[in-house]
N, C-alpha and C positions, 0 to 999 in steps of 0.2 A: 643809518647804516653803521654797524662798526666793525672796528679791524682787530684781528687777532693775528699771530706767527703764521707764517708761511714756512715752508720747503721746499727742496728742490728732491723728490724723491728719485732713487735710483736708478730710475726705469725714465729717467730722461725726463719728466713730466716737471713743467714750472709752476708753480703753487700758487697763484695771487689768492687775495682776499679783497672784496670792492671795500672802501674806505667810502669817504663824502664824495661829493662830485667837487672835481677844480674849476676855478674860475680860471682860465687864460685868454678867453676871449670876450669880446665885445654883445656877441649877439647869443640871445636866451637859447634857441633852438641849439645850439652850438654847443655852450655850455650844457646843456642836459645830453648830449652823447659824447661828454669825454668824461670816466671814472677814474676815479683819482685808485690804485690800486696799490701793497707790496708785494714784493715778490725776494725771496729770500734762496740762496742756493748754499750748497755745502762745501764752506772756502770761498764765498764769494760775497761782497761786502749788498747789502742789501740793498732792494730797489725801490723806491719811491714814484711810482710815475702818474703822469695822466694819461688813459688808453683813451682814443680819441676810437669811438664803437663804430663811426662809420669806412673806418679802413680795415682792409683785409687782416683775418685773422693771423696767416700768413706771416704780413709784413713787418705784423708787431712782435710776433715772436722770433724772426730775424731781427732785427731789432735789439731786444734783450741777449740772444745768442752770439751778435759783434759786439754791444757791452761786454760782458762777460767772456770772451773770446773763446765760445764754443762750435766747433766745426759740426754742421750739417744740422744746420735750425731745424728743418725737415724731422729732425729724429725728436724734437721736440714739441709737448703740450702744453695747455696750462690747466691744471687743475684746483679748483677751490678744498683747502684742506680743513675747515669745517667737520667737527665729529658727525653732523647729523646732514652734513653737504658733500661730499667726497666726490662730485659729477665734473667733466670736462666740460670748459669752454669752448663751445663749437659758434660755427658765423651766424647757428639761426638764432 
């Protein structure tokens, strides 16, 4: 996989790009559902994280939202900014 710039575009929506997968744990199944992803906002220094795919979509983007100290996570998505990918991360 590789990684390109991300966005925070205007319409509230959070940008990742999936990177490699992170190693932070012990066990293989584990490791293959956490994506090492960026996520870049405008005035907001950029995010480097591991999105761990089996928790709520939700969560993670509250999450990002108290990083960033942005009120009402709810108003936020994240989308992949890819020229030929422009689609929202949903839980399915």
């Amino acid at each position: 996989m590789s990684q390109s710039d991300l966005s925070l575009r205007t319409t509230k929506v959070l940008s990742p790009n999936r990177a490699s997968t992170l190693s932070t744990t012990s066990s293989r199944s584990q490791q293959d559902n956490v994506k090492k992803i960026a996520i870049t906002a405008d005035g907001k220094l950029p995010l480097l994280r591991g999105i761990d795919q089996n928790r709520p979509l939700a969560a993670i983007i509250q999450d990002i939202a108290s990083e960033w100290d942005l009120a009402n996570a709810a108003d936020y998505a994240l989308q992949f900014t890819e020229p030929n990918r422009q689609v929202y991360i949903t839980e399915r």
